[in-house]
C-alpha positions in Angstrom: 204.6 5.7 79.8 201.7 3.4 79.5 198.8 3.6 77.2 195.7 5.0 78.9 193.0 2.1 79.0 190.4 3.0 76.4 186.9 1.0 76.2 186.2 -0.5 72.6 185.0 1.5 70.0 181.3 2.3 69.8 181.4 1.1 66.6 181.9 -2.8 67.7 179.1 -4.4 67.8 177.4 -6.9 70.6 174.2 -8.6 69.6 173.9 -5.9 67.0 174.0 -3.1 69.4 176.3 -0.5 68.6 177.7 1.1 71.6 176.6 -1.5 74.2 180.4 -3.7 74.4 181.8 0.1 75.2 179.3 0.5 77.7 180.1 -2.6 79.3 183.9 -1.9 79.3 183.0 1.6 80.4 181.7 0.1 83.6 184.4 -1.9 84.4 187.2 0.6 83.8 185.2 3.1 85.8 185.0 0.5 88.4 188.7 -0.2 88.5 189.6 3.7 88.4 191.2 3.7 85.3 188.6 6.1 83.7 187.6 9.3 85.2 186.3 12.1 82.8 184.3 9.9 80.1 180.3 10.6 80.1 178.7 8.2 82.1 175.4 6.8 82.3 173.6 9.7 82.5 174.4 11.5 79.1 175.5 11.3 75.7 175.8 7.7 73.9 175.1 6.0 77.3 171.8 7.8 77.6 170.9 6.9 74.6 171.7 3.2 74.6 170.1 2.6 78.0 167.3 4.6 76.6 166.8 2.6 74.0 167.3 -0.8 75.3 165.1 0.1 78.0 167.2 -1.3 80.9 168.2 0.0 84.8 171.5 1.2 84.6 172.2 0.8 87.9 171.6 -3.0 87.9 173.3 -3.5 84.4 175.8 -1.7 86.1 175.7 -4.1 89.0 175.5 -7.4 86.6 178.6 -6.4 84.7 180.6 -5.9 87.9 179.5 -9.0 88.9 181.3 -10.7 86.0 180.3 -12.8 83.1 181.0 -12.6 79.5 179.8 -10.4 76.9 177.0 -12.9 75.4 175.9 -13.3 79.3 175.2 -9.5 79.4 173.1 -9.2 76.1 171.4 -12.3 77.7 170.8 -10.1 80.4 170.3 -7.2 78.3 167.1 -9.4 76.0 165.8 -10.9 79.4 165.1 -7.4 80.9 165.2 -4.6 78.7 162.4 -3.8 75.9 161.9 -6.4 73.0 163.6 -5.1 69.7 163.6 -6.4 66.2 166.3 -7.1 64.3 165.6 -4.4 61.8 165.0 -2.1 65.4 168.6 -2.8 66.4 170.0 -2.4 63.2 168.4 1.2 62.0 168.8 2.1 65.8 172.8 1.3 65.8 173.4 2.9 62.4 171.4 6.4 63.8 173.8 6.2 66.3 177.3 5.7 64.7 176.0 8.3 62.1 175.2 10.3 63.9 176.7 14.1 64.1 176.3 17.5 66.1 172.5 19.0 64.8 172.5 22.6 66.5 175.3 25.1 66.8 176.0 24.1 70.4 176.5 20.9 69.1 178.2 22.3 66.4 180.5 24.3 68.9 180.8 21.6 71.3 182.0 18.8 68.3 184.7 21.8 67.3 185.7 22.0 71.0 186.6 18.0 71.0 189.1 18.4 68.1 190.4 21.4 69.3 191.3 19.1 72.5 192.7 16.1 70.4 194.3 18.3 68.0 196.2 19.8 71.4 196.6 16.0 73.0 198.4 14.9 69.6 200.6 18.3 69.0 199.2 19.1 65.6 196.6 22.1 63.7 193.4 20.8 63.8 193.4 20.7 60.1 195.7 18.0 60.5 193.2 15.6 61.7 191.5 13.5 59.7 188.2 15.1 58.5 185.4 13.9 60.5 181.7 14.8 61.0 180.0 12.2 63.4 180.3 11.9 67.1 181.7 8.2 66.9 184.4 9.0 64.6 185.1 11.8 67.4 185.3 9.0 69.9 187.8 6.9 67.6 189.7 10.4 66.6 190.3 10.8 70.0 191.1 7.2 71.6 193.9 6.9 68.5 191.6 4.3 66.2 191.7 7.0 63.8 
């Protein structure tokens, strides 16, 4: 059996951007079918980077599918999303990877992902490693963890 294709970690940063090398390898595995039931675009950690970086996601989309390296894209990205600071960046990426469920249906739907991982990998979910932001939720679940 083959390892499913996982994009890199949210954690990995491009340009200082937290999130935006898993965006770009989101698009591409989307694009080549080998990803299916991840969020997309429209919600969650995408939503909030495109949000934030002020750019079309629709023509990122289109510029990453066109090829080009990862520095090309944040190029792209600089050129024709919303001017940021360093400093911006920087308290903007660490809100995100620190980020953790705020409300009980947060609460309930953070519970619900190791419930899944804990059923994926066979064990109790109090087997898991003990975990209380949504990015350690992502590595949890893709095996980085």
């Amino acid at each position: 059996m083959t390892q499913p294709a996982y994009p890199r970690s949210p954690k990995a940063l491009l340009g200082g951007i937290a999130h935006l090398g898993r965006f770009i390898d989101k698009i591409k595995l989307r694009n080549a079918g080998q990803i299916q039931d991840y969020n997309y675009i429209t919600v969650g950690f995408d939503k909030y980077l495109v949000d934030f970086l002020g750019i079309d996601p629709k023509a990122f989309e289109q510029k990453v599918l066109a090829g080009g390296t990862d520095e090309q894209l944040l190029a792209w990205v600089v050129a024709n999303g919303k001017p940021h600071s360093h400093e911006e960046i920087a308290q903007w990426s660490q809100g995100l990877l620190s980020s953790g469920p705020k409300d009980d249906a947060a609460r309930a739907r953070f519970q619900g992902r190791l419930d899944e991982i804990a059923k994926k990998r066979g064990v109790p979910v109090s087997a898991l490693p003990k975990i209380s932001t949504w990015a350690d939720a992502i590595e949890l679940d893709e095996g980085r963890m």
